[in-house]
C-alpha positions in Angstrom: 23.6 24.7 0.8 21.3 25.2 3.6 18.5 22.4 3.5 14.9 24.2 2.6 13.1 22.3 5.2 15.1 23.8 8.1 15.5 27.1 6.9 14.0 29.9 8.3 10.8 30.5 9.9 8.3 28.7 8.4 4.3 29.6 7.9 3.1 28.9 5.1 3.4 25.7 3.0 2.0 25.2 -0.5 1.7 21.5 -1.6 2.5 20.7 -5.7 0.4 17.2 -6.2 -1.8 17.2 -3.1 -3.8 14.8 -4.0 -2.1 12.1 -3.5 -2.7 9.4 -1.2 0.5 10.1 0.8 -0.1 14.3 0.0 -3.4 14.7 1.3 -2.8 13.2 4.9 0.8 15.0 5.0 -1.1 18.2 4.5 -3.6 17.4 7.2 -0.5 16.2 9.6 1.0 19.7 8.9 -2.2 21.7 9.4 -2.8 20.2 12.8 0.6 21.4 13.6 -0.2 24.6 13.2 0.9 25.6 9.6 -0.6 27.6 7.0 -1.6 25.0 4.0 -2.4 25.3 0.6 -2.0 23.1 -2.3 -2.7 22.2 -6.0 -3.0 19.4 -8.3 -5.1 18.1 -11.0 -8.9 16.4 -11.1 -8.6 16.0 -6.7 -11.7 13.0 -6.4 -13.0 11.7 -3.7 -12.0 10.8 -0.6 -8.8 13.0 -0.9 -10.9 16.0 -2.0 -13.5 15.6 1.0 -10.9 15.2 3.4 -9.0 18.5 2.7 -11.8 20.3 2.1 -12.9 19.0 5.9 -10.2 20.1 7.2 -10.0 23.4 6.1 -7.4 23.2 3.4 -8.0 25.5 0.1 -6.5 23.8 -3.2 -6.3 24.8 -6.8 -7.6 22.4 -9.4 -4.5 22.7 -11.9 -0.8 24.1 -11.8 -0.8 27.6 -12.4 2.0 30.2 -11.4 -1.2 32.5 -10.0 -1.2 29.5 -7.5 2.4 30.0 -5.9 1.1 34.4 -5.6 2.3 35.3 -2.8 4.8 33.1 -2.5 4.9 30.1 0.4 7.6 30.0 2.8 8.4 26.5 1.0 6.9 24.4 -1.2 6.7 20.6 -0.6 7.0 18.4 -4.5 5.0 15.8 -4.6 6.9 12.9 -6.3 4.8 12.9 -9.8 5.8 16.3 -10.7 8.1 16.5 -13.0 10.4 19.4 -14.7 7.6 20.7 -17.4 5.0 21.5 -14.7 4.4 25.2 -14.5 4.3 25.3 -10.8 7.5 23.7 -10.4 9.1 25.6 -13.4 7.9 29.3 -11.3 9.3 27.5 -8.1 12.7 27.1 -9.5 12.8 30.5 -11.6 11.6 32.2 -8.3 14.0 30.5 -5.9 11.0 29.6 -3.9 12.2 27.0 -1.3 11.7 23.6 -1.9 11.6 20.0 -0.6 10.1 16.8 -1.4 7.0 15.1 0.8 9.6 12.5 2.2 11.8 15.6 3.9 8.7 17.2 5.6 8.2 13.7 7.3 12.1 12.9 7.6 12.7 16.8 9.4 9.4 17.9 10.7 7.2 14.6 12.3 10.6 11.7 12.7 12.9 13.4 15.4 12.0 12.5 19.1 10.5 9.5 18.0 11.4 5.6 17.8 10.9 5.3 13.9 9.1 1.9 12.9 9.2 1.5 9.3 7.7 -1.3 7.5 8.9 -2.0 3.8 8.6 -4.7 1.5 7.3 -5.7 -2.2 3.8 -6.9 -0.5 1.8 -6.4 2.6 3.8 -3.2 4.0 0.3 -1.0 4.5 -1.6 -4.0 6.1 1.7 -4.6 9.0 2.1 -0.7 9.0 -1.9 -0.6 10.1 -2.1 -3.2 12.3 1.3 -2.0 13.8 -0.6 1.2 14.7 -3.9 -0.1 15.8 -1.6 -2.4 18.0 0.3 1.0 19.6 -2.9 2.7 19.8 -4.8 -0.1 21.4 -2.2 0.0 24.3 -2.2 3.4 25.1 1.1 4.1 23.2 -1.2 7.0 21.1 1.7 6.3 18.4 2.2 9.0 15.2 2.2 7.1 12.0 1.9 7.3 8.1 0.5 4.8 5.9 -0.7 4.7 2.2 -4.4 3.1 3.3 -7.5 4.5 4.8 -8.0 2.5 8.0 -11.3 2.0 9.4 -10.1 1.7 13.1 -9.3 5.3 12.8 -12.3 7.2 11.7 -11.1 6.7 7.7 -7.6 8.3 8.1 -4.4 7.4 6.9 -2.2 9.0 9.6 -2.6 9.9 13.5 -0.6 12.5 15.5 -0.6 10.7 19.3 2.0 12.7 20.9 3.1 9.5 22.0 7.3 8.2 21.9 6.9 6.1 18.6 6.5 7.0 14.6 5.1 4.3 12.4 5.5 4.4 8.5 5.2 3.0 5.7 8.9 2.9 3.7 8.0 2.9 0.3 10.5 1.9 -1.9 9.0 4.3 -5.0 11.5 7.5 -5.8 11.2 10.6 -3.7 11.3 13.6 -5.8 12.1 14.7 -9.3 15.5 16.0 -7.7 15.9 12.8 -5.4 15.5 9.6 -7.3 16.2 7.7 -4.2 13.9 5.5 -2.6 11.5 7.2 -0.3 12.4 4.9 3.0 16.3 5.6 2.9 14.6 9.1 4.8 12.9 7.2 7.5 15.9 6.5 9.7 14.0 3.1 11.2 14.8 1.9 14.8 12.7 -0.9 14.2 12.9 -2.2 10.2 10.1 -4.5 8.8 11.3 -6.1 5.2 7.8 -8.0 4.2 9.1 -9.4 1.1 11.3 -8.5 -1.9 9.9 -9.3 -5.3 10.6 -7.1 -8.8 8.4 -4.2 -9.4 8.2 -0.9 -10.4 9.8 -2.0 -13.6 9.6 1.9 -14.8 12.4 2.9 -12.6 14.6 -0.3 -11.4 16.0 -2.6 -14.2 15.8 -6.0 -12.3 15.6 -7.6 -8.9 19.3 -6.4 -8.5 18.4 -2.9 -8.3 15.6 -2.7 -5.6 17.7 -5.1 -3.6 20.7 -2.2 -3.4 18.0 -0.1 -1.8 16.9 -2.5 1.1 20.4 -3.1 1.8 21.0 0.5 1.8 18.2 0.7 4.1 19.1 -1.9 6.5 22.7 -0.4 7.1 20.7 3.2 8.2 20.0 0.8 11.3 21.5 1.6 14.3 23.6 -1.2 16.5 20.7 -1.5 19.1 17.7 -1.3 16.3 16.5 -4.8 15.1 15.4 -5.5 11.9 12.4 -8.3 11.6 12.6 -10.3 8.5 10.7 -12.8 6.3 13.2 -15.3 6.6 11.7 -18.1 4.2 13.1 -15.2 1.3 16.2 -15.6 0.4 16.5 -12.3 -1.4 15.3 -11.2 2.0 17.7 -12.6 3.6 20.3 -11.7 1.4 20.0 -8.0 2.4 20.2 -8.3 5.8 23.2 -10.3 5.7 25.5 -7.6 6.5 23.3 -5.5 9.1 25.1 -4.5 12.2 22.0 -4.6 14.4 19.8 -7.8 15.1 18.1 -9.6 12.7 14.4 -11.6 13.6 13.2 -13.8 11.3 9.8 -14.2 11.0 7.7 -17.0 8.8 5.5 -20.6 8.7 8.5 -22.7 9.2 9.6 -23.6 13.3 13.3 -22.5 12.7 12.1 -18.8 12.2 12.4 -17.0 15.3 9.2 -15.8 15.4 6.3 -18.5 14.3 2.9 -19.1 13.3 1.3 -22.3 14.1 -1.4 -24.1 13.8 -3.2 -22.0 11.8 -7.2 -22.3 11.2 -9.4 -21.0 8.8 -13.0 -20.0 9.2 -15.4 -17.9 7.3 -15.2 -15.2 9.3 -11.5 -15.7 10.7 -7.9 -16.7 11.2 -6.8 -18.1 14.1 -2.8 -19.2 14.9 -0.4 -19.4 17.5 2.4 -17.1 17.6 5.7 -19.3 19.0 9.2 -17.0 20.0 12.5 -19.0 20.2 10.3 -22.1 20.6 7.9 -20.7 23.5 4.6 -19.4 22.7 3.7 -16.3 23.4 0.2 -15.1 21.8 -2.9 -16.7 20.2 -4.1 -14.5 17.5 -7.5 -14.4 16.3 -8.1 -11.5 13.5 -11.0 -11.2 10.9 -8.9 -10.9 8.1 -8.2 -14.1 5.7 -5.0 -15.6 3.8 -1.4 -16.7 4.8 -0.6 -13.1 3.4 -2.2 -11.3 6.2 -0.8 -13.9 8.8 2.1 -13.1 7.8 1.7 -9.4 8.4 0.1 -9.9 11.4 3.1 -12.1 12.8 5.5 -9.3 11.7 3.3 -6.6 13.5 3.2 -8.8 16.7 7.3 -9.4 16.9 7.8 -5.9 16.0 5.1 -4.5 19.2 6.1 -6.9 21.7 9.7 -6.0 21.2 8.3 -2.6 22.0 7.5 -3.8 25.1 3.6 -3.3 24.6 1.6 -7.2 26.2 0.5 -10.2 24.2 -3.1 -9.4 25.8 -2.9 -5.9 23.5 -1.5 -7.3 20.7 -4.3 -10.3 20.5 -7.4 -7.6 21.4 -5.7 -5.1 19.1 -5.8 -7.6 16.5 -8.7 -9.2 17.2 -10.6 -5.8 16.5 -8.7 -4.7 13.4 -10.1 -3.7 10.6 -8.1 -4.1 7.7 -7.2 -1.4 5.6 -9.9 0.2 2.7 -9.6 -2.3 -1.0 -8.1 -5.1 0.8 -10.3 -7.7 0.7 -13.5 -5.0 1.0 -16.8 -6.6 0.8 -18.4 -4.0 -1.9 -21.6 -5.5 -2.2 -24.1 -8.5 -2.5 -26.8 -8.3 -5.4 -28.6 -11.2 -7.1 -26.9 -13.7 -4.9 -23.4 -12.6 -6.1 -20.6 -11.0 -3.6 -18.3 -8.1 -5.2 -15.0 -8.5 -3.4 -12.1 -5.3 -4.4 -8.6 -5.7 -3.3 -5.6 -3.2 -3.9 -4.0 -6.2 -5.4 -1.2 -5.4 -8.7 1.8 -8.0 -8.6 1.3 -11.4 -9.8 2.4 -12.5 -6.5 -0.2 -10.4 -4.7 -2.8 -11.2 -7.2 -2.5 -15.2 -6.5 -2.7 -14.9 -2.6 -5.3 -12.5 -3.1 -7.2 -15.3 -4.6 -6.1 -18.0 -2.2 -7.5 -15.5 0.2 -10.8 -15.1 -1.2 -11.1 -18.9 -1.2 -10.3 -19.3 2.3 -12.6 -16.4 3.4 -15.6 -17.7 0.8 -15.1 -21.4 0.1 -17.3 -22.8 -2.3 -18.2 -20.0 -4.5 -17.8 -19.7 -8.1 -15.0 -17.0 -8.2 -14.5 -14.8 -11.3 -10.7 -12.9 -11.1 -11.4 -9.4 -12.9 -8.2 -7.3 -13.1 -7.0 -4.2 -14.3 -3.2 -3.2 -15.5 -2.8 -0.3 -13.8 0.6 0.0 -12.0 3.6 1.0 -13.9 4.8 -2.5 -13.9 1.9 -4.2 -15.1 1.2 -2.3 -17.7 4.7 -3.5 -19.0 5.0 -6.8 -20.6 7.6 -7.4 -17.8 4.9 -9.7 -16.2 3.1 -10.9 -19.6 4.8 -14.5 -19.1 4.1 -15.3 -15.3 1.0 -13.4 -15.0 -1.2 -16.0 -16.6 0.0 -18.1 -13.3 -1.3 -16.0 -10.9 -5.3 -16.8 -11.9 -4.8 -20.1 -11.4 -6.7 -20.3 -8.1 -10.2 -18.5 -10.3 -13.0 -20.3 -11.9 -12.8 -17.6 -14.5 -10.9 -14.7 -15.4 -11.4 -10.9 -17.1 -9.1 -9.1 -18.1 -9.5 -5.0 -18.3 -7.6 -2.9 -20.6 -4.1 -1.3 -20.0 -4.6 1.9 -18.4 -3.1 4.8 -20.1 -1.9 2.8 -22.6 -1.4 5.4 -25.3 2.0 6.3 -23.3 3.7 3.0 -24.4 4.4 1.0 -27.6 3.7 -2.0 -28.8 7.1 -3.4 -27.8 6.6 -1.9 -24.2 2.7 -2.3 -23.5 1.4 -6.2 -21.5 -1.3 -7.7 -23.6 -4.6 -8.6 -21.8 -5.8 -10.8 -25.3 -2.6 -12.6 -25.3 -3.1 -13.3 -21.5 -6.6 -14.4 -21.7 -5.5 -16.3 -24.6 -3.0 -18.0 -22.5 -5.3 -19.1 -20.0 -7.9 -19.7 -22.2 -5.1 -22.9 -23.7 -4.8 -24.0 -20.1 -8.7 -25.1 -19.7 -9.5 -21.5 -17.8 -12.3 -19.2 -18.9 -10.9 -16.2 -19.4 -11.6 -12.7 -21.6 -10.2 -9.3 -22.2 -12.1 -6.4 -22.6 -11.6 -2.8 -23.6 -13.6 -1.3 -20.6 -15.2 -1.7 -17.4 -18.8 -1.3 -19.1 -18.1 -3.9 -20.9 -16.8 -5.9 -18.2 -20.0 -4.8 -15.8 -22.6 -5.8 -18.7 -20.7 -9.8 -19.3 -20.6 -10.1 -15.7 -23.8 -8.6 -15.3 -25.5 -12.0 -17.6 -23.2 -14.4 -16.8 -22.6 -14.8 -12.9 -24.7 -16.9 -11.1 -26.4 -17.0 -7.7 -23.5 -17.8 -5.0 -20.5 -16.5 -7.1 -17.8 -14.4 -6.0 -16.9 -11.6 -8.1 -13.0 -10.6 -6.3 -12.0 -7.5 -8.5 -8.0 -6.2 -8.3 -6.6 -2.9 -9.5 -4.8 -0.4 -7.6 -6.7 2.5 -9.2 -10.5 2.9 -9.0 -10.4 0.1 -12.2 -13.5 3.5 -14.0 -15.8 2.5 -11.0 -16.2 -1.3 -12.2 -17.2 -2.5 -8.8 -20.2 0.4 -8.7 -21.4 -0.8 -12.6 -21.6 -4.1 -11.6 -23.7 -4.0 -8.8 -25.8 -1.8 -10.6 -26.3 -4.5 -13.2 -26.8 -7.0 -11.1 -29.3 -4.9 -9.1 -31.2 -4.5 -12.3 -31.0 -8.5 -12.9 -32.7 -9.3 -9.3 -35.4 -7.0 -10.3 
């Protein structure tokens, strides 16, 4: 069977599930090549529905069959549709040509270019945007894809340079409703970033075991002259690049990495460290961002770019000007003395150097952890054990309600009461609560002048961050 995505001539292009935060800029990457663009999905908010409707591309608010009259050329599946949708049941009875998001990238935007594709469990959209603030700062005007609105780039999440290299973020999350594959095993990487390798997505892998097949899969798609740059203090990691037939870099805070970050310091508005290669250093970083985290993204980014060729003088202005990506570590607001901090952050790993990040960046604050379970992991009790753990850098902690917690049972569904409980018998002040009202009125009365308020979901956690500013607005009154 011929592959939809190459056959024929292709005009129009009708998008099921364009609002999603890989959808949306796909769409716009496809409109600026020339194509005819229409979509459809349900409730599109802010920014997604501003930026389509600023670029000219029409959208339906709900799956109809009216939607697909007269029929596209193809239509592109976003990965949250599933057999049931009437779009996607017309689509099928109609023999309307299809294809997932990940082929449109894979067959329309990847060939001609050096693919650069940054994966792992943690920090993958921070290394993919410095990577391509690092390309664009020296004149490589790269094409790239990552799930993040970047600042550096007038609030978009992708750029179409015209120049030799692709950068993307390989997400490790199922393709299509036809292709349960990982999304990355389409990215064909030159270059391969593995950040980290931790167990998540617990609603579609079964353990650790599982997601490791995939990065192995993906590190044999490298070619013999590609180089894959590793976080070699993990052994799982390490374990999947064990049998790559291209070169392996290791990266990390240890000297026997190959590429190294030294004497790192910590300021309150920065992080500075030198960046050693085979025992030789090469670049002194300075960036604005905090947390070993995000030195070890930017460490990554640098051994990827200079083996690109592009200066240590780029890479260290590139870096020294970037800034970060929207919800990581974004300043929302100061009111009544106390700083609201929102970060992206939904792994028990990421939540605890989140926090360790927060102190670096604001030492000496009260801090108050505030979380939602949101992802499909968390809201699992797969995490209900360890997660107490990761607050153990906070002053305090709340605890929001599971979102859409109606789809699991009791059996299935994490606990915030038992979690706060938990924390609560280790000496930690903690709470759950059944909304973000709630949440913004107790935080509202009991923070004090000089706290930090860091809150973590990767959803908008019902506008928590908004709500609590406005109570504390109404406190300094």
């Amino acid at each position: 069977m011929i592959d939809p995505c190459v056959a024929g001539n292709l005009n129009h292009l009708h998008l099921v599930g364009i609002g999603g935060s890989a959808m949306s800029p796909v769409a716009a990457m496809l409109k600026e090549r020339g194509f005819h663009v229409t979509g459809s999905d349900l409730h599109i908010y802010p920014p997604a529905s501003t930026f389509l409707q600023s670029l000219g591309i029409p959208w339906s608010d709900g799956f109809r069959e009216e939607n697909l009259k007269p029929a596209p050329d193809l239509a592109v599946i976003g990965n949250i549709i599933a057999r049931g949708n009437p779009e996607l049941e017309y689509i099928l009875d109609a023999k309307i040509p299809y294809c997932s998001m990940t082929q449109i990238i894979e067959q329309f935007f990847i060939p001609g270019h050096n693919s650069i594709v940054v994966s792992g469990t943690h920090g993958k959209t921070t290394t993919t945007a410095m990577l391509a603030w690092i390309f664009q700062s020296a004149g490589r005007r790269p094409d790239f894809l990552v799930g993040g609105v970047l600042p550096n780039f007038g609030e978009r999440s992708y750029g179409l340079g015209g120049g030799s290299d692709f950068i993307i973020e390989g997400d490790e999350y199922e393709t299509a409703f036809f292709d349960r594959g990982p999304k990355f095993l389409h990215y064909h990487p030159d270059d391969l970033v593995i950040t980290s390798l931790e167990f998540d997505h617990a609603d579609i892998y079964a353990d650790l075991a599982a997601i490791s097949l995939q990065f192995r899969r993906l590190v044999n798609l490298v070619p013999r002259g590609g180089r894959v740059v590793a976080w070699g203090q993990s052994p799982e990691v390490m374990a999947c690049t064990a049998k790559a037939f291209c070169r392996v870099e290791t990266f990390g805070l240890s000297p026997e990495m190959n590429w190294f970050a030294g004497d790192i310091e910590w300021s309150d508005d920065a992080t500075q460290f030198r960046v050693v290669n085979t025992g030789r250093e090469v670049a002194r970083v300075r960036m604005p961002l905090a947390g070993r985290h995000n030195v070890l993204n930017a460490l990554a980014a640098t051994a990827v770019a200079m083996g690109r060729g592009i200066p240590p003088q780029a890479i260290e202005h590139a870096l020294r000007t970037f800034q970060s990506v929207r919800r990581r570590m974004e300043t929302k607001g100061e009111a009544a003395g106390v700083l609201v901090v929102e970060d992206f952050a939904h792994h028990p790993t990421a939540i605890e150097v989140t926090i360790d990040a927060a102190r670096t960046r604001w030492p000496g604050r009260r801090l108050w952890a505030v979380f939602e379970p949101r992802s499909n992991s968390m809201r699992r009790k797969v995490f209900q054990d360890i997660l107490p753990k990761a607050f153990h850098g906070a002053d305090a902690v709340a605890i929001g309600g599971v979102d859409r917690a109606q789809l699991l049972s009791d059996s299935e569904r994490i606990d915030p009461a038992k979690i706060a409980e938990d924390l609560r018998a280790g000496g930690k002040n903690a709470r759950a609560f059944s909304s973000a009202t709630e949440i913004a009125e107790y935080l509202g009365q009991e923070t004090a002048k000089g706290d930090l308020v860091l809150v973590m979901s990767n959803g908008s956690f019902d506008g928590l961050c908004g709500k609590l500013l406005g109570q504390l607005e109404k406190r300094a009154q």
